[in-house]
Rosetta silent file (secondary structure, phi, psi, omega in degrees, C-alpha in Angstrom):
SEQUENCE: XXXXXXXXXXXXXXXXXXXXXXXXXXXXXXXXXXXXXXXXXXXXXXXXXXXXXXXXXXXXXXXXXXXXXXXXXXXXXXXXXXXXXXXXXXXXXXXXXXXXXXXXXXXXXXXXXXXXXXXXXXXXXXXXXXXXXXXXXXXXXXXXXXXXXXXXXXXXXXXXXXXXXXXXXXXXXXXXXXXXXXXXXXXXXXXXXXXXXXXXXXXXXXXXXXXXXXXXXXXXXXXXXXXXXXXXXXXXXXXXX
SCORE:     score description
SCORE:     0.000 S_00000001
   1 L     0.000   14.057 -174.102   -4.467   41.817   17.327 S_00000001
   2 L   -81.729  139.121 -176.564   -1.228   41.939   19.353 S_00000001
   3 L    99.596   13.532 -179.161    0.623   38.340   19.943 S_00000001
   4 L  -138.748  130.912  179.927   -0.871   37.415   16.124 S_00000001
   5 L  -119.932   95.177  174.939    0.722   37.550   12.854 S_00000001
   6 L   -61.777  129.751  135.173   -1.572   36.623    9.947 S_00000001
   7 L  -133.351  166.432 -166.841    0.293   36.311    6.448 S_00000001
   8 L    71.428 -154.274 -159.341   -0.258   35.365    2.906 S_00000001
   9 L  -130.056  114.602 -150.402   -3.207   34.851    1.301 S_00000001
  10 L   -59.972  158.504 -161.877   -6.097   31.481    2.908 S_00000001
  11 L  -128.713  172.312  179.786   -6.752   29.293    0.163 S_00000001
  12 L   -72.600  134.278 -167.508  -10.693   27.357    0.189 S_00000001
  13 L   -80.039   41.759  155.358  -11.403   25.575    2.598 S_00000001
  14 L  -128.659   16.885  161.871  -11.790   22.315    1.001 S_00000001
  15 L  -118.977    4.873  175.220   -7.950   22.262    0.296 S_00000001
  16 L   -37.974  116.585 -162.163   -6.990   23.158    3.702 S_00000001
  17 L  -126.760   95.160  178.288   -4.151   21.560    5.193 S_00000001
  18 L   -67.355  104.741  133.608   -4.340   22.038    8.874 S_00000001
  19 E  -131.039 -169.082 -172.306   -1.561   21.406   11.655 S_00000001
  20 E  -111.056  127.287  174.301    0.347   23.098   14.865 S_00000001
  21 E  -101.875   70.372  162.190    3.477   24.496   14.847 S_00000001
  22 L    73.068 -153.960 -177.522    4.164   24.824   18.949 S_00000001
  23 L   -68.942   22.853 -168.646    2.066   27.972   19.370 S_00000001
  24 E  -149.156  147.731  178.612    1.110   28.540   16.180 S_00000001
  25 E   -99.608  108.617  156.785   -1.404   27.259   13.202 S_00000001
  26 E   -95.127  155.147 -175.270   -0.532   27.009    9.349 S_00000001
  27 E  -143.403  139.375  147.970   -3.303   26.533    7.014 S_00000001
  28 E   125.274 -154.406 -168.245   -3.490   26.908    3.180 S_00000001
  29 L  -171.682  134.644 -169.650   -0.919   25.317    0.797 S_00000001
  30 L    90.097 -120.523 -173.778    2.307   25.388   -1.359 S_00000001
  31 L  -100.751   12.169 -154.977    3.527   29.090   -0.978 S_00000001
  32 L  -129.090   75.247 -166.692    0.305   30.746   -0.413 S_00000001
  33 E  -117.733  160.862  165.021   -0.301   29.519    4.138 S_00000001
  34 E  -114.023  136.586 -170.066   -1.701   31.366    6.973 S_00000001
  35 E  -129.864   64.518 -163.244    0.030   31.706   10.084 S_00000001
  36 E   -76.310  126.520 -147.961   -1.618   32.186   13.154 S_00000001
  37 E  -145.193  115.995  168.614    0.717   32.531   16.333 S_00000001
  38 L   178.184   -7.104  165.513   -1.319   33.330   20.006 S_00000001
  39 L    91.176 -121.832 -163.848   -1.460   30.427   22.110 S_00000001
  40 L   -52.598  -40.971  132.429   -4.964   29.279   23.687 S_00000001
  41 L    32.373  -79.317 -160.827   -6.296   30.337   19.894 S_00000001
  42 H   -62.347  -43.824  174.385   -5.062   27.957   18.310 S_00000001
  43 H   -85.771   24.024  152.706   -7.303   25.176   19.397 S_00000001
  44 H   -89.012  -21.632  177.478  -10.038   27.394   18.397 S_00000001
  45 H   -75.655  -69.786 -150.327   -8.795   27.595   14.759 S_00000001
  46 H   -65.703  -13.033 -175.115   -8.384   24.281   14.476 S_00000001
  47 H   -92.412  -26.817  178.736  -11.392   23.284   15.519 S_00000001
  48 H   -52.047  -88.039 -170.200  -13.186   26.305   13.365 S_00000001
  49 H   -23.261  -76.436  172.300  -11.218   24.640   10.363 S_00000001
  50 H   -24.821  -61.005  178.167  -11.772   21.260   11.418 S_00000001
  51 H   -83.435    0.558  168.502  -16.122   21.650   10.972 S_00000001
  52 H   -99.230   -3.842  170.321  -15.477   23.672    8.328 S_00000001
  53 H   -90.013  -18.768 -155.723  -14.012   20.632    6.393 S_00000001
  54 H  -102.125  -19.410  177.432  -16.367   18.088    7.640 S_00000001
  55 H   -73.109  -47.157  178.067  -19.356   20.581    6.574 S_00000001
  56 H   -54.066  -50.617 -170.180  -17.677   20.828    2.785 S_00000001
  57 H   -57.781  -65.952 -172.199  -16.987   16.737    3.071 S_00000001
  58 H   -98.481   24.933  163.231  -20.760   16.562    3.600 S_00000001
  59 H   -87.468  -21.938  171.735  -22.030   18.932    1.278 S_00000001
  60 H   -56.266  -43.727  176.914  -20.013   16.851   -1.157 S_00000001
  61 H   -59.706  -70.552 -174.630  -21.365   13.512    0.272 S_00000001
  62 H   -53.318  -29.107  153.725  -25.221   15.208   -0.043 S_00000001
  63 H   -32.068  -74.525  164.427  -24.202   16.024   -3.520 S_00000001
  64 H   -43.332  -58.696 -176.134  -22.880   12.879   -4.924 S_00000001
  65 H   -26.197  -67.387 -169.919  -26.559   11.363   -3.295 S_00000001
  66 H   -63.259 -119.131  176.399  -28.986   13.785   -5.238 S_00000001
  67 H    66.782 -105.813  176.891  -26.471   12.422   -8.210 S_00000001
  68 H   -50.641  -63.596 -160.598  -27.023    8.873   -7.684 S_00000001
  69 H   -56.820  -34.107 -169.298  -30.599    9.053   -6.603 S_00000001
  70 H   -75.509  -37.561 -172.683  -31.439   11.235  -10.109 S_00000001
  71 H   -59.593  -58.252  168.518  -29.190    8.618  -12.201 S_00000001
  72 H   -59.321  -24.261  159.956  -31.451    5.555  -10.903 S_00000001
  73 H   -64.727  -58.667  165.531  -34.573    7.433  -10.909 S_00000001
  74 H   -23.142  -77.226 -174.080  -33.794    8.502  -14.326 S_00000001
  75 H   -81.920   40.667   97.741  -32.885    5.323  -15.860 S_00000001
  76 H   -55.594  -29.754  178.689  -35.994    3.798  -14.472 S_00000001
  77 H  -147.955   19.284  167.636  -38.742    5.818  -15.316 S_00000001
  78 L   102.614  173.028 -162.775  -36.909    8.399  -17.884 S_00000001
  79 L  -122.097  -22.094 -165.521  -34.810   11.378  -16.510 S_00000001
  80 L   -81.046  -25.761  173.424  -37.864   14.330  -18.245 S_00000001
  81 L   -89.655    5.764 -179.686  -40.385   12.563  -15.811 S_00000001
  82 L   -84.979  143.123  164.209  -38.561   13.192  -12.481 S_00000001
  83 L  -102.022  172.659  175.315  -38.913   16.322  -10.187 S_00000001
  84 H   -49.138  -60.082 -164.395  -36.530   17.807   -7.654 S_00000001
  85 H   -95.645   28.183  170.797  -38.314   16.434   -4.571 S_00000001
  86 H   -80.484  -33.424 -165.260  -38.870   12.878   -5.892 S_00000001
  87 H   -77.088  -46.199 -176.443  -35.001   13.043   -6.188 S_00000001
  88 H   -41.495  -58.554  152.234  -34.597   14.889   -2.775 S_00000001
  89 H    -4.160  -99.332  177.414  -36.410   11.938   -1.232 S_00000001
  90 H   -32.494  -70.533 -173.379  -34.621    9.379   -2.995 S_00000001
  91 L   -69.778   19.206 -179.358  -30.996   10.894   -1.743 S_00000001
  92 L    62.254   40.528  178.812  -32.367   11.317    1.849 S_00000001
  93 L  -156.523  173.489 -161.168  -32.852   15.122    2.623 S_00000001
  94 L   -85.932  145.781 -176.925  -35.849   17.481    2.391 S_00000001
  95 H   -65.088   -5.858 -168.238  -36.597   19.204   -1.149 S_00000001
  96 H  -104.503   -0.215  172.368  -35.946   22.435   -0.099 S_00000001
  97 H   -89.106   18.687 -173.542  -32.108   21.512    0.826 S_00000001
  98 L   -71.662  -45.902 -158.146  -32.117   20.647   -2.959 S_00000001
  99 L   -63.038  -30.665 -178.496  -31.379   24.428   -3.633 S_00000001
 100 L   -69.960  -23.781 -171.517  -28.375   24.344   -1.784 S_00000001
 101 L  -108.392  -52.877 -162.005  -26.382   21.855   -4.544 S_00000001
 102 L  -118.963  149.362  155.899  -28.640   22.473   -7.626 S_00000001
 103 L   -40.278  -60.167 -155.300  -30.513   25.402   -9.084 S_00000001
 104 L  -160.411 -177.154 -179.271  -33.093   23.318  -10.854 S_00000001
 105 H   -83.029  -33.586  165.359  -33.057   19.687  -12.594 S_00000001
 106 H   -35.815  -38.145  171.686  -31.382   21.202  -15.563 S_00000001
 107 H   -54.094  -49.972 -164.190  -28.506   21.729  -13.264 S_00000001
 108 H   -64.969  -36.833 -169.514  -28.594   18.476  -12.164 S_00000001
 109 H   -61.052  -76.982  177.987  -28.805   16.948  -15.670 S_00000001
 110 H   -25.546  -53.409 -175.416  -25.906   19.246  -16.522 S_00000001
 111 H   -76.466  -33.021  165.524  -23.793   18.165  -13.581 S_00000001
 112 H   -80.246  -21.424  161.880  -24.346   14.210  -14.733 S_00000001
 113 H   -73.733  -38.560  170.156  -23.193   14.927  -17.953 S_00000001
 114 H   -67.786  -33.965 -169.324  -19.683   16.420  -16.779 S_00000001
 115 H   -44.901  -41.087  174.490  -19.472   13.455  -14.464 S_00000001
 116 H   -84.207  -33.156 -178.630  -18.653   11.544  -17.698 S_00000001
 117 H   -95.708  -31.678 -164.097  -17.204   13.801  -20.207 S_00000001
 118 H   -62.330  -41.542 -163.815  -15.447   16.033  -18.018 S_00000001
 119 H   -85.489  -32.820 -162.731  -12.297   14.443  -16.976 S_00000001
 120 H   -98.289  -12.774  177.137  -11.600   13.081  -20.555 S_00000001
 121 H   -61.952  -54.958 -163.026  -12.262   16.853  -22.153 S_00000001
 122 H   -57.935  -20.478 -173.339   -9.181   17.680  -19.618 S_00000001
 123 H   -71.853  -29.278 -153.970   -6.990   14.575  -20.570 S_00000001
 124 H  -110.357  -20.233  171.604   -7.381   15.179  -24.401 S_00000001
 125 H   -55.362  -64.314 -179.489   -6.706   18.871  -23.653 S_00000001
 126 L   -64.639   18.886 -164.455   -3.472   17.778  -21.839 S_00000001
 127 L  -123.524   -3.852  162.374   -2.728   15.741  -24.663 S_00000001
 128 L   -30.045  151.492  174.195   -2.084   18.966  -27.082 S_00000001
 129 L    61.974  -32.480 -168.775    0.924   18.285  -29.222 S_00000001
 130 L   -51.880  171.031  144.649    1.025   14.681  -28.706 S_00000001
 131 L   -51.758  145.889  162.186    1.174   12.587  -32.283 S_00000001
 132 L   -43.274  -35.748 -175.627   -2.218   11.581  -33.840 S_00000001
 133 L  -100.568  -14.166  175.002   -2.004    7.917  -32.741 S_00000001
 134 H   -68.893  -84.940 -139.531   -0.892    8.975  -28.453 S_00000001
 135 H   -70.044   -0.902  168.409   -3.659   11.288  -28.461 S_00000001
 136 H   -92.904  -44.441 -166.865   -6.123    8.536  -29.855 S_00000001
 137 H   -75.450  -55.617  155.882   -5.036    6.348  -27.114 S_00000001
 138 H   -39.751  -72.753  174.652   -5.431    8.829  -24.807 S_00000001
 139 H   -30.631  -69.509 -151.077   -8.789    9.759  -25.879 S_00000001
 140 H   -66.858  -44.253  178.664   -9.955    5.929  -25.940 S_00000001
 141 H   -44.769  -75.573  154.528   -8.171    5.231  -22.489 S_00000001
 142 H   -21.473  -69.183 -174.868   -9.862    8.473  -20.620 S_00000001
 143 H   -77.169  -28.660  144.569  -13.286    7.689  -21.958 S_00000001
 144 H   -96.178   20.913 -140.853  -13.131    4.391  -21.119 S_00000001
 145 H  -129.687  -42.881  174.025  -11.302    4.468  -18.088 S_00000001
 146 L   -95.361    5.773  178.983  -14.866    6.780  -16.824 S_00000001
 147 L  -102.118  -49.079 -161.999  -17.247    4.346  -18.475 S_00000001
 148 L   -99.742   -8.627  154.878  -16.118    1.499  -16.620 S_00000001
 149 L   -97.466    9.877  143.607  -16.192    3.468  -13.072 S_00000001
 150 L   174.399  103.374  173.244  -18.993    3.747  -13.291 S_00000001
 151 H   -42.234  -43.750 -177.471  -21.436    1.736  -15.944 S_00000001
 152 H   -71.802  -26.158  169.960  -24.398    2.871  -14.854 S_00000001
 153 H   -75.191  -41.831  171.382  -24.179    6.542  -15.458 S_00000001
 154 H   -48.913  -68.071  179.728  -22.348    5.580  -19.003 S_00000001
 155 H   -62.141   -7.806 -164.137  -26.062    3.481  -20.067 S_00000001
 156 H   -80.459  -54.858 -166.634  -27.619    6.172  -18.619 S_00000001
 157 H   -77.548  -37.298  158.826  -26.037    8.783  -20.789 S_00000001
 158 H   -23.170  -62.851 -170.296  -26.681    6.549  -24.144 S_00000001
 159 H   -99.775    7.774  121.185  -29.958    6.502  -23.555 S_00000001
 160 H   -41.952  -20.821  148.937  -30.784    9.963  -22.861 S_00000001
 161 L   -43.456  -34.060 -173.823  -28.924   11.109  -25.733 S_00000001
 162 L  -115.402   38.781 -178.574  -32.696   10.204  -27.575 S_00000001
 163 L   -86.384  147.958  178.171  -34.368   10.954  -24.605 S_00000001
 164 L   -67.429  -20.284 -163.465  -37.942   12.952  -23.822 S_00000001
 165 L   -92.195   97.009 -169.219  -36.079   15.214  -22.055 S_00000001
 166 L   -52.640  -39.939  167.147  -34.887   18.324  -24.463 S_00000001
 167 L   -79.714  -27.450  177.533  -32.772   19.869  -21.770 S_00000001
 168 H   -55.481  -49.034 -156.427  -30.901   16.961  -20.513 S_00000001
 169 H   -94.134  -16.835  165.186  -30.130   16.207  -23.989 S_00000001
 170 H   -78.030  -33.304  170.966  -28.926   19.609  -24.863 S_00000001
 171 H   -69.582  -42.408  175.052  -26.740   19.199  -22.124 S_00000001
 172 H   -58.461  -50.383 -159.033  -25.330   15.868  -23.224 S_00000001
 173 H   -76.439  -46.728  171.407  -24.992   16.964  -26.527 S_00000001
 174 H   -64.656  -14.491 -170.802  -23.045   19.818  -25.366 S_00000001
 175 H   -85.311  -24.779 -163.607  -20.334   17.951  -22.901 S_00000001
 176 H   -61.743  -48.219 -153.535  -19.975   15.906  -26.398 S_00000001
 177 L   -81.701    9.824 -142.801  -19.684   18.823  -28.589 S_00000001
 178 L  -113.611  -33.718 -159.744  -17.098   20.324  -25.792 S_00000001
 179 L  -112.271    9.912  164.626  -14.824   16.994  -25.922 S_00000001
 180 L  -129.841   12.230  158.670  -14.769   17.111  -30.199 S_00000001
 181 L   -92.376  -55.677  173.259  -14.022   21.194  -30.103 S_00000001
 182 L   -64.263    9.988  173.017  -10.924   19.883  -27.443 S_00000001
 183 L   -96.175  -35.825  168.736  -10.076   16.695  -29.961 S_00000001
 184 L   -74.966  -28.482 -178.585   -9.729   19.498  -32.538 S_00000001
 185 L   -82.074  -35.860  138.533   -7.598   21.607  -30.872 S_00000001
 186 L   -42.725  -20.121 -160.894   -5.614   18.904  -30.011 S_00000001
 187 L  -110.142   -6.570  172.436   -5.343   17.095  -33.176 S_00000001
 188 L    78.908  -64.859 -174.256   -4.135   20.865  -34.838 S_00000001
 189 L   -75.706    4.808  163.559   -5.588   19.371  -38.231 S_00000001
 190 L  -116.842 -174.591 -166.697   -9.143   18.613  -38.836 S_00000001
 191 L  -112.271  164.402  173.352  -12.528   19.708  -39.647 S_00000001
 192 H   -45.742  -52.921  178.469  -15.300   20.243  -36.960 S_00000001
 193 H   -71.182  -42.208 -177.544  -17.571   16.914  -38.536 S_00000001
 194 H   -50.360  -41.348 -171.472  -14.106   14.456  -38.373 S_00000001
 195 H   -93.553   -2.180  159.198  -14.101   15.354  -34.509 S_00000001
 196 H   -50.406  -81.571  173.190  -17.910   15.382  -34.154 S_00000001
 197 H   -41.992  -34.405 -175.906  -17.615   12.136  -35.515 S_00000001
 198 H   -73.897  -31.545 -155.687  -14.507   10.301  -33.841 S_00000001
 199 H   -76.036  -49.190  167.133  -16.236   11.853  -30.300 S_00000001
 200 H   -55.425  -52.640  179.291  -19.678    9.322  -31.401 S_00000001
 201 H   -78.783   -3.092  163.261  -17.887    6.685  -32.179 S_00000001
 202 H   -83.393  -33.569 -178.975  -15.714    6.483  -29.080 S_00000001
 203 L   -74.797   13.577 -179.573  -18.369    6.816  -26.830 S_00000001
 204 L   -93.232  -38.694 -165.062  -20.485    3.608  -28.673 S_00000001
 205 L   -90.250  -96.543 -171.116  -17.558    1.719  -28.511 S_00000001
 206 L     1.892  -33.863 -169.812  -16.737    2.667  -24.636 S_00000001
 207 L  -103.893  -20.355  148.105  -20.023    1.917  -23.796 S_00000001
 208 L   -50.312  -91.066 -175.877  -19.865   -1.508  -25.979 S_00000001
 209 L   -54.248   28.365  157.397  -16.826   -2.634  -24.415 S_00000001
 210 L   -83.677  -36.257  169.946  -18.477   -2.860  -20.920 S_00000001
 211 L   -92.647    5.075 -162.605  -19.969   -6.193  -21.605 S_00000001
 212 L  -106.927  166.264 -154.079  -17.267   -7.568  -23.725 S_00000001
 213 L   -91.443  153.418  176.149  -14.722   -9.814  -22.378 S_00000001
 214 L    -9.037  -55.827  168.048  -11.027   -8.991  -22.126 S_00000001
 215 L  -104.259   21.459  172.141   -9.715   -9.779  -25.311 S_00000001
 216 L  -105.745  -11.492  170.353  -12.983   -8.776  -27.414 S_00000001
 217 H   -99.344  -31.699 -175.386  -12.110   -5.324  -25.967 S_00000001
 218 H   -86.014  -42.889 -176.876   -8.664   -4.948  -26.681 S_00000001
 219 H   -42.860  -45.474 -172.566   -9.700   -6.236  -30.304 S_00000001
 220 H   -56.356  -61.195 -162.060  -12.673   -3.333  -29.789 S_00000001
 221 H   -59.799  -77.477  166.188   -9.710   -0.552  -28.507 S_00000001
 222 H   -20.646  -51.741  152.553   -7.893   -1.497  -31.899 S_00000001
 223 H   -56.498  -52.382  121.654  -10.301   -1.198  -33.950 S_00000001
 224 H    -8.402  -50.566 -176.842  -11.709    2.094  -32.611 S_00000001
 225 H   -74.153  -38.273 -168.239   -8.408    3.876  -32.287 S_00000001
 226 H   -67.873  -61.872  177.972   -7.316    2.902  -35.785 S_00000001
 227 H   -46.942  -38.772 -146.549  -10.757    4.680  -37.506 S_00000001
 228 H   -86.039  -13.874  176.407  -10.686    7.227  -35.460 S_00000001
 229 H   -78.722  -41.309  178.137   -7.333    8.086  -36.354 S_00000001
 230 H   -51.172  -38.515 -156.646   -7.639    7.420  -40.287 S_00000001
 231 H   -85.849  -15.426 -152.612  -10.821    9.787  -40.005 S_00000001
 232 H   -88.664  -40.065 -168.727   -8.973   12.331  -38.107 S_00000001
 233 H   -68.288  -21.100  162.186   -6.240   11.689  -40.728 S_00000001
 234 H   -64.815  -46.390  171.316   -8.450   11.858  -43.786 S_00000001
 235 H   -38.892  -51.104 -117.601  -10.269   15.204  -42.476 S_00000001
 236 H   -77.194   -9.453  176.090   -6.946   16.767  -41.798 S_00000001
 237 H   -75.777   -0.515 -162.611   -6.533   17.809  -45.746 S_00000001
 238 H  -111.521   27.468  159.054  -10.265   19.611  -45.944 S_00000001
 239 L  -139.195  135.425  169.052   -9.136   22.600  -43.367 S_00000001
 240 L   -50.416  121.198  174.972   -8.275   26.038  -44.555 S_00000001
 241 L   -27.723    0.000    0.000   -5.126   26.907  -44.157 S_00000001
């Protein structure tokens, strides 16, 4: 190991931030880099690095696929009648490379339900402390803001809420009941049915204002924030001290 100084501590290699210093490599990010110093080396790390990003970039890419291919299979013929290698198919790789992204379809199911809920649980999270009417607008803003990138996964998740398939909908039910436990925690002041409840009705009206036209939606947003706040605000006297 002599003419090489390794320090700190390598961070995952799908945050990697690769370049050459002269005779030397840093990798990793902020305060926490790798420093590799040896001369011919270097342009072995980097290239080591290099395929190890473009292998993560297309396990991500084969990811998203099985994704898409289950969301369109789904909402065509039902999401409880699909199997793994109908899906595999569909996203253009062999069923047994299935194994590599998902356990099972339950996984998958699981993983389409965060696609949608997931971003706005973290938003309404960050939104602790705000006032009762910011933290509505956040909430409505989030959830539609992921409804309208992408529609099809949004009708998807509607109608699979009533769906044959008992785990999918267990799943669903859970990213819901996940995003009205953070709406509670956030709002300091209600009961467990007000944020059940505000958490249905934003995602009917989010998934309403996808066909409606510009100013039947802000009319929509208005309407929608203002119940959900009165209900948060009616609740907030019916929890124990």
């Amino acid at each position: 190991m002599s003419g090489r100084n390794i320090t700190g501590t390598p961070q995952p290699l799908s945050s990697l931030a690769v370049r050459s210093l002269g005779r030397s490599v840093t990798w990793g990010r902020g305060d926490k880099q790798v420093v590799v110093e040896g001369g011919p080396s270097d342009v072995r790390l980097r290239a080591v690095f290099r395929t190890n990003l473009q292998k993560q970039g297309e396990k991500e890419r084969v990811r998203a696929a099985l994704l898409r291919a289950a969301l369109q299979l789904g909402a065509a013929h039902g999401f409880a009648s699909l199997g793994l290698r109908e899906v595999a198919r569909a996203a253009g790789i062999a069923p047994t490379s299935f194994y590599r992204h998902f356990a099972d379809m339950q996984e998958l199911g699981s993983a389409l339900s965060t696609e949608l809920v997931g971003q706005t649980i973290a938003e309404v999270c960050d939104a602790i402390g705000a006032p009762t009417n910011a933290l509505v607008e956040v909430l409505w803003d989030s959830m539609f803001a992921a409804c309208e990138r992408d529609p099809e996964l949004t009708r998807f998740f509607l109608a699979e809420r009533a769906g044959a398939s008992p785990q999918l909908r267990a799943s669903l039910q859970g990213q819901l009941s996940v995003l009205a436990e953070a709406l509670r925690a956030a709002a300091h002041s209600t009961t467990a049915s007000a944020a059940d409840a505000a958490v249905v009705l934003l995602v009917d009206a989010c998934a309403r204002a996808l066909d409606e036209t510009p100013e039947q939606r802000a009319a929509l947003r208005g309407g929608c924030t203002w119940a959900i706040s009165r209900l948060l605000a009616a609740e907030s006297s019916k929890v124990d001290p």
